[in-house]
C-alpha positions as CSV (number, residue, x, y, z in Angstrom):
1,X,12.0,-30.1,10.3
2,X,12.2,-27.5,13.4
3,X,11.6,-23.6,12.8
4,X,15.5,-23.0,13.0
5,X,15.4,-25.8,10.4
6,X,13.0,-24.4,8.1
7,X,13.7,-20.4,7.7
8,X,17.6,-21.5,7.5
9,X,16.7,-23.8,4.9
10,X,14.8,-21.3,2.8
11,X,17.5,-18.4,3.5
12,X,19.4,-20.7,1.6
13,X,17.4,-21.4,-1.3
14,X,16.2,-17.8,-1.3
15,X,20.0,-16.3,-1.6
16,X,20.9,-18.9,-4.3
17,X,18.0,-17.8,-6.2
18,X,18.9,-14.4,-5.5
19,X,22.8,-14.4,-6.6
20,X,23.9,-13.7,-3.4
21,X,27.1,-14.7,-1.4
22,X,26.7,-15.4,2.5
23,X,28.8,-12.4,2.7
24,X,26.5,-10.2,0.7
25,X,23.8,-11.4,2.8
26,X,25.5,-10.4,6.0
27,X,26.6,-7.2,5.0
28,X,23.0,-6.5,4.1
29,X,22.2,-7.2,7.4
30,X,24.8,-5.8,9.5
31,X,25.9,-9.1,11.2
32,X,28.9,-11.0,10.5
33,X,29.0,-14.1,8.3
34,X,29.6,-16.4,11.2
35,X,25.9,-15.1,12.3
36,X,24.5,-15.6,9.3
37,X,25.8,-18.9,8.6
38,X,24.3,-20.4,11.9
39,X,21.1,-18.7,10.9
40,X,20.9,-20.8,7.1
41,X,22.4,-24.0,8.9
42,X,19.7,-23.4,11.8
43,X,22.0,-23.1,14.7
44,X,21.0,-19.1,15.3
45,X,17.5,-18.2,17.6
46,X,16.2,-15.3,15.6
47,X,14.9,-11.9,17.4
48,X,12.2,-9.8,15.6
49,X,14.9,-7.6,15.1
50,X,17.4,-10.1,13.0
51,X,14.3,-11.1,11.4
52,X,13.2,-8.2,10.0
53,X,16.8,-7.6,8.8
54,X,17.2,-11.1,7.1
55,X,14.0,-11.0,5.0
56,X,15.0,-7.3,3.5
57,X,18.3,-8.7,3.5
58,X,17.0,-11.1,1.3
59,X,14.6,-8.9,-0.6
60,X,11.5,-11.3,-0.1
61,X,8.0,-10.9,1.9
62,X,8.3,-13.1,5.4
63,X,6.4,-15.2,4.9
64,X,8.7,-16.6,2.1
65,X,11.0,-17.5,5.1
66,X,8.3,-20.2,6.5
67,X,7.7,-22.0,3.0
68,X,7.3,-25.5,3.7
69,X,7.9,-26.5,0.3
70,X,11.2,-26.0,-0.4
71,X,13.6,-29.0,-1.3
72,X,16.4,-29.2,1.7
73,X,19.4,-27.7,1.2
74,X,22.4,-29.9,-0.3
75,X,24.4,-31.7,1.6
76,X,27.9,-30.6,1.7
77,X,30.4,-33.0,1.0
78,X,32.7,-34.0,3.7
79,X,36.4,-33.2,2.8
80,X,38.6,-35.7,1.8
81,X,41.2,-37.7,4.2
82,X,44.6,-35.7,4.0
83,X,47.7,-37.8,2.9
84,X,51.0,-37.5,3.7
């Protein structure tokens, strides 16, 4: 698992446990939910500066972000085949 991999993968674990939407999240830190997103599903390069937001964000200590022993996140379930 990369870096990108990992602190998306405990932003993920860390809002569920929290009770938190994506939404709430991004609103915490100023940044849309699109930006957000790409930062759980590990697709965002983080500065210090969106770093320092998402761990307040979160309400957690940094270094909860680089917790290598997290399960992964779920796997979401691909939608169904529409029918006519």
């Amino acid at each position: 698992m990369n870096l990108f991999d990992l602190i998306g993968t405990n932003c993920y674990w860390l809002r569920k446990d929290a009770g938190l939407t994506q939404e709430e999240v991004a609103a915490r830190m100023g940044v849309s939910h699109s930006h957000y997103s790409a930062i759980e599903n590990g697709r965002q390069n983080l500065t210090f500066g969106t770093f320092d937001r998402l761990y307040k964000a979160l309400g957690v200590r940094p270094a909860a972000l680089f917790d290598e022993g997290r399960p992964p996140k779920p796997m979401r379930a691909s939608p169904s085949p529409r029918t006519k």
